[in-house]
C-alpha positions as CSV (number, residue, x, y, z in Angstrom):
1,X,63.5,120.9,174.3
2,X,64.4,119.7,170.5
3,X,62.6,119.0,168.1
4,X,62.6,115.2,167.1
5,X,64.5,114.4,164.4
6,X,62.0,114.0,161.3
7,X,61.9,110.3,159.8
8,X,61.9,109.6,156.0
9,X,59.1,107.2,154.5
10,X,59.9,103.9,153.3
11,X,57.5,101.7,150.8
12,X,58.3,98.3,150.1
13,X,58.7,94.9,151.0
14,X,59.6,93.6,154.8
15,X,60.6,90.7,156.6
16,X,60.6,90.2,160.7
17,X,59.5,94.3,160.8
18,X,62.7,94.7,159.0
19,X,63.1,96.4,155.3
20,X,63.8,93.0,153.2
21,X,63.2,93.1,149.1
22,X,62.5,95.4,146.6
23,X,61.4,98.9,148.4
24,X,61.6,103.0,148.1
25,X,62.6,105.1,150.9
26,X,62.0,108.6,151.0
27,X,65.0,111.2,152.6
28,X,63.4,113.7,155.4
29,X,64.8,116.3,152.8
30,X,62.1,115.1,150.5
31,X,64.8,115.5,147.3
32,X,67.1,112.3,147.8
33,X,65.0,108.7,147.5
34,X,66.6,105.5,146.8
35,X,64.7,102.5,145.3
36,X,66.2,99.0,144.8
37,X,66.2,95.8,146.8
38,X,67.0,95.8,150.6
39,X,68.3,93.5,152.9
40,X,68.1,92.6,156.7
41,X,67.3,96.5,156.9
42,X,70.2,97.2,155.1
43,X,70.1,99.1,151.2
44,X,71.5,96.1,149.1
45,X,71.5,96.5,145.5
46,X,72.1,99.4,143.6
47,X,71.6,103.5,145.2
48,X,70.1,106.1,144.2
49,X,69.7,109.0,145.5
50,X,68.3,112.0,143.0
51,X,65.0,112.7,141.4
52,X,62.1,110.7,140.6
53,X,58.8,111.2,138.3
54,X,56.2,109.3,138.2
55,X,57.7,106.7,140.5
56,X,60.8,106.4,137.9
57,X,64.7,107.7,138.2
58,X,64.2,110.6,136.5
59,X,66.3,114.2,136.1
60,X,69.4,114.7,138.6
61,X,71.4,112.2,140.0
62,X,73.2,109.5,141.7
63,X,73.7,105.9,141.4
64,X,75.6,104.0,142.7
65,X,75.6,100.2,141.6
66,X,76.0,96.8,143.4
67,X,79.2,96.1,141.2
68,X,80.9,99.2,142.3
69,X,80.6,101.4,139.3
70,X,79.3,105.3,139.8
71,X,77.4,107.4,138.0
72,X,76.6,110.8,138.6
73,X,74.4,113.1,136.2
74,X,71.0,113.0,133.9
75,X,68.6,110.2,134.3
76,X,65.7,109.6,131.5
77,X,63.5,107.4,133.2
78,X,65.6,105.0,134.5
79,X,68.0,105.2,131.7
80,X,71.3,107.2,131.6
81,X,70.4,109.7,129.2
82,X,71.9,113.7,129.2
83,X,75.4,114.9,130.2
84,X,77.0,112.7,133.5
85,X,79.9,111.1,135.0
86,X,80.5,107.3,134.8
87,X,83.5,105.6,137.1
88,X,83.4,101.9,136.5
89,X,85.0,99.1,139.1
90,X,88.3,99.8,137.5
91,X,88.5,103.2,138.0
92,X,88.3,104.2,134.4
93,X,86.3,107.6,134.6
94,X,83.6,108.6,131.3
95,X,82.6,112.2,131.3
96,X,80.5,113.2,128.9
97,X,76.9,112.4,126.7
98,X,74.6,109.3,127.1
99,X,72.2,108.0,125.7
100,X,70.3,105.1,126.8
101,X,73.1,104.1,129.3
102,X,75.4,103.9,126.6
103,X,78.2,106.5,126.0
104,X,76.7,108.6,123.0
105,X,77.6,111.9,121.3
106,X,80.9,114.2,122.8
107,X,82.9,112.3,125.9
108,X,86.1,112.0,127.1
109,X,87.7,108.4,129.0
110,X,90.3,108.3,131.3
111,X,92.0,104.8,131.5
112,X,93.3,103.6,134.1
113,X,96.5,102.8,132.9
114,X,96.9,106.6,131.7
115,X,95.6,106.9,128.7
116,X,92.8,109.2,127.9
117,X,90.5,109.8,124.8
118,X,88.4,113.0,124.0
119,X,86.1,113.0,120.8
120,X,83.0,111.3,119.3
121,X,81.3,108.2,121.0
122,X,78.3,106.2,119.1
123,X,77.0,103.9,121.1
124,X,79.8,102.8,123.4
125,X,82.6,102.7,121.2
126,X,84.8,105.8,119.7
127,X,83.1,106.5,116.3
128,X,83.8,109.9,114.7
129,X,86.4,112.5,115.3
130,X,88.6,111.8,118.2
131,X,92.3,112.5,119.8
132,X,93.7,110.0,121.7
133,X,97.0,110.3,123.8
134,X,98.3,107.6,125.1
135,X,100.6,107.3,128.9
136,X,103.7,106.2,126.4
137,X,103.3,110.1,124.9
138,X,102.5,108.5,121.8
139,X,99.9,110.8,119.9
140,X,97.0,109.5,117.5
141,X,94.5,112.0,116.1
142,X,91.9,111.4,113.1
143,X,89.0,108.6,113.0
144,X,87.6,106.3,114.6
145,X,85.1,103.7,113.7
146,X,83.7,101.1,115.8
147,X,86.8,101.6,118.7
148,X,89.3,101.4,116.0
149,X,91.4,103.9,114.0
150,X,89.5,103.9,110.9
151,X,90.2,106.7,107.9
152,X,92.1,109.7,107.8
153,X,94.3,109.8,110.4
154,X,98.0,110.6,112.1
155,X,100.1,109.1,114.7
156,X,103.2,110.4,116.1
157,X,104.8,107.4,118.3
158,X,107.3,107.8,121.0
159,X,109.9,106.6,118.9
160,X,109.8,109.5,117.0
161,X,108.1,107.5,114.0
162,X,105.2,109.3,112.2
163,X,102.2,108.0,110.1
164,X,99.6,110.7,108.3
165,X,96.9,108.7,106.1
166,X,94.3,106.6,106.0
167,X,94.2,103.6,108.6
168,X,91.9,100.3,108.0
169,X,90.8,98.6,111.2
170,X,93.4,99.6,113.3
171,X,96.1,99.6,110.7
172,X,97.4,102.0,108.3
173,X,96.2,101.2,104.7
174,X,99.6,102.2,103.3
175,X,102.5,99.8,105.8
176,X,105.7,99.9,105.2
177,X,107.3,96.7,106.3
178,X,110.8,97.1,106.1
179,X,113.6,99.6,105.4
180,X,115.9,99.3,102.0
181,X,119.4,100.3,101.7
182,X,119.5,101.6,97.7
183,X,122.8,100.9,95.6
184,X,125.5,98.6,96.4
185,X,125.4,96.4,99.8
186,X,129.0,97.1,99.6
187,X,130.4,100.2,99.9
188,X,134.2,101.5,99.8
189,X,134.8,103.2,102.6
190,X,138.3,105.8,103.5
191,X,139.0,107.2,107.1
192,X,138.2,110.6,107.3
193,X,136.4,111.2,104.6
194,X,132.0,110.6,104.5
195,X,129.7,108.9,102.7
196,X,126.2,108.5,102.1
197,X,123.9,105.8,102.7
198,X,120.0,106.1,100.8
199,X,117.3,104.5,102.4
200,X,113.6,104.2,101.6
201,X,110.5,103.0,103.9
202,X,108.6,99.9,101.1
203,X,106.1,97.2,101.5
204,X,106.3,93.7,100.5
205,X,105.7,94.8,97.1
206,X,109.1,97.5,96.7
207,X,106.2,100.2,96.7
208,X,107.8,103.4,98.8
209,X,105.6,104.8,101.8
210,X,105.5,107.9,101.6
211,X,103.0,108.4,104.3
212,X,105.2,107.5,106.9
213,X,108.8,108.7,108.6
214,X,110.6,109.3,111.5
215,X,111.6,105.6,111.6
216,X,115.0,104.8,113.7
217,X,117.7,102.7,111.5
218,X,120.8,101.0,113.4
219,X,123.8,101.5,111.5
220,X,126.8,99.7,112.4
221,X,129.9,99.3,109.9
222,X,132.6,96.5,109.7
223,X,135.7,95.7,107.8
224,X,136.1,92.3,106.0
225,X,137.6,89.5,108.5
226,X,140.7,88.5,106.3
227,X,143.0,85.6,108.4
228,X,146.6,86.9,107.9
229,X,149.3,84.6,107.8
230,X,151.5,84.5,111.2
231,X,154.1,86.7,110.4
232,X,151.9,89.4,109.2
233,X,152.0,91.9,111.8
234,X,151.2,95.5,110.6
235,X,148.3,96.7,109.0
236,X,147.1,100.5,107.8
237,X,143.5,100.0,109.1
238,X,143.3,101.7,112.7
239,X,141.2,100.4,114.7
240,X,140.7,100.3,118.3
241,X,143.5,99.3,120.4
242,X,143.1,96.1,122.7
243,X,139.3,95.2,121.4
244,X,137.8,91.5,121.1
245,X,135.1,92.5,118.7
246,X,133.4,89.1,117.9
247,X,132.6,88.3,113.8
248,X,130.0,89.1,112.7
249,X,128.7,86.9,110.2
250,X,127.2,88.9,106.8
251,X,125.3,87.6,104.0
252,X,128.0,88.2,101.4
253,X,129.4,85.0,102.4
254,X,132.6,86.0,104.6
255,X,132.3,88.0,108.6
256,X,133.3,91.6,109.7
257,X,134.9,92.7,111.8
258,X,132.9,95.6,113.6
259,X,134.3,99.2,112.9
260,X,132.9,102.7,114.7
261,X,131.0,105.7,112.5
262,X,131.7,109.1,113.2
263,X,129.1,111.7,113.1
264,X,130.3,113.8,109.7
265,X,131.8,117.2,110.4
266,X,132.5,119.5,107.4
267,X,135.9,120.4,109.2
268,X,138.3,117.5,108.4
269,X,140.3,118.7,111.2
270,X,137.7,118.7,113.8
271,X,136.4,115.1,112.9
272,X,135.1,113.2,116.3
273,X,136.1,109.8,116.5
274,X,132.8,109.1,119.1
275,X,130.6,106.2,117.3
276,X,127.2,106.9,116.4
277,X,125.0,104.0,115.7
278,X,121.7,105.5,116.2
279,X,119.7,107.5,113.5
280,X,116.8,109.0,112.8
281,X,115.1,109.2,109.3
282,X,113.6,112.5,108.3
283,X,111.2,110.9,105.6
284,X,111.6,108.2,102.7
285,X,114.7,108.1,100.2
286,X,117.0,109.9,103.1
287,X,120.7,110.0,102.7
288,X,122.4,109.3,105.7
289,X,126.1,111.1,106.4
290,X,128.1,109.3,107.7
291,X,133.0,109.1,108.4
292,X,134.5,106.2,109.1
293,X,135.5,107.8,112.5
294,X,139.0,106.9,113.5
295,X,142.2,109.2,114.2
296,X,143.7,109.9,110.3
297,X,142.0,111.7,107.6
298,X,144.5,110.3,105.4
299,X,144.0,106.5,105.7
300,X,142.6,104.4,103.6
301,X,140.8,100.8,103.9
302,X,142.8,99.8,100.6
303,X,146.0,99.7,102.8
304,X,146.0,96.6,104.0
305,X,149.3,94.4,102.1
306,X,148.1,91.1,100.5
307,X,149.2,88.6,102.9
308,X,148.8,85.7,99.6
309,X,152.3,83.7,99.1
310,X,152.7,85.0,96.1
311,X,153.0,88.2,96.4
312,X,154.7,87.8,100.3
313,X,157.4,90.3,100.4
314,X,156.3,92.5,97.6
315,X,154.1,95.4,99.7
316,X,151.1,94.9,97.1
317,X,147.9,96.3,97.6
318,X,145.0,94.5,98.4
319,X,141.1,96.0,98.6
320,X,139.4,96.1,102.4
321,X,135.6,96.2,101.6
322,X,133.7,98.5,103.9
323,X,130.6,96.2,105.2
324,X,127.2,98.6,106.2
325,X,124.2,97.1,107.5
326,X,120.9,98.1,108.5
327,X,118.7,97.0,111.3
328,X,115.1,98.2,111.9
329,X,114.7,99.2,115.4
330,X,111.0,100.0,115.4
């Protein structure tokens, strides 16, 4: 015949020979307990099951709240105190020190939107050294001070943009706020051949960053919109055949007409006529290479007859301007 089964030992509060209110209940094993409020019979309230001394949560183990949130680890009488394991109600996961329930000394988070940080914690909030990589793949590793990039520092965003100093609050000390074309707004331009377009990262002040690069720049190029009279019908500028570009209106007080850049290739010969808009800045004061990308390596934008009455008929020459604007992408 078996054994009976061996009871555990409860101590606490009861209503109608049921457990009701604050009580402790003992496991057969003697090791687990739980102590908290109860409920019809029923453990309602926050579990525990782990060590005790002296009638306190104390040493190894487990707690599970009334909210939802787990922890699993060290216990200083009553407090979270030690190495352990904290999953909230959002399923963010803490793994690392405590100190009087509060995250404390070396730890690693796990958001749950993919993020995850692994450094320094001083009472709840990232303080110290710390890396954080973000779901994006966008990489930040230096200080923190109160939750907040805060001193030395480097971030490499997923745009390929890159910042290495100090950072105030969150910020970097040293921001540039907006790319600068250097030398003329208007440049001459001739098919087939490059040219070279300086930019430098400045703040409000014309001050360059030089903490900072890696910035994209959208370059797009345009010829000045001139309205030829009726009977004008040719034209050395080649562009592309049967396009509806719309104008594009400039500050220099007339509109362009788009025209494609050409990645520059040393080889006249081998020049590709594919339009590249999209590029990236290796640091500040960058010269960007660029051909004016169509078939001839010959042409020129200064082909272009004057269509004025007075010189109708005569074949003179009249200056295209080249147009080359800049648009911060990030």
């Amino acid at each position: 015949m078996a054994a009976p089964a061996a009871s555990g030992c409860y101590v606490g509060a009861v209503r109608g020979q049921l457990r009701h209110g604050f009580g402790r209940y003992i496991y057969p094993n003697s090791f687990f307990k739980y102590e908290g409020e109860w409920k019809d019979g029923k453990k309602h309230g926050n579990e525990y099951c782990g060590q005790f001394s002296q009638g306190e949560v104390h040493g190894y183990g487990v707690m599970k709240y009334f909210d939802g949130t787990l922890y699993e680890g060290e216990f200083n009488y009553g407090a979270r105190a030690g190495h352990g394991a904290l999953t909230d109600k959002q399923g963010q996961m803490y793994r690392g020190s405590f100190h009087n329930h509060m995250k404390h000394g070396e730890g690693e988070i796990f958001y749950k939107n993919g993020d995850h940080y692994q450094g320094d914690w001083v009472v709840d909030r990232q303080q110290g050294h710390g890396v954080m990589k973000y779901a994006d793949g966008s990489l930040y590793e230096g200080q923190w001070r109160n939750g907040l990039f805060n001193g030395q520092g480097s971030i490499i965003h997923c745009s390929g943009m890159v910042y290495d100093g100090m950072w105030i609050n969150g910020r970097p000390a040293g921001e540039a706020t907006k790319l600068v074309i250097l030398g003329e707004p208007i440049q001459e331009l001739v098919q087939g051949y490059p040219f070279t377009i300086e930019v430098q990262l400045q703040n409000n002040e014309g001050e360059v960053m030089e903490a900072e690069n890696g910035r994209l720049l959208q370059i797009w190029a345009g010829v000045k919109h001139i309205q030829l009279s009726p009977n004008f019908s040719t034209t050395s500028l080649e562009l592309p055949e049967d396009t509806e570009e719309p104008l594009i209106e400039t500050p220099y007080g007339y509109s362009a007409i788009s025209y494609p850049l050409g990645v520059y290739v040393p080889d006249l010969d081998k020049i590709a006529s594919t339009e590249f808009e999209i590029m990236n800045i290796k640091g500040n004061g960058s010269n960007l290479d660029f051909v004016a990308g169509t078939g001839s390596t010959h042409r020129s934008l200064n082909g272009t007859p004057d269509p004025s009455l007075d010189n109708k008929g005569k074949g003179t020459q009249q200056q295209e301007e080249g147009v080359v604007s800049d648009q911060t992408l990030v």
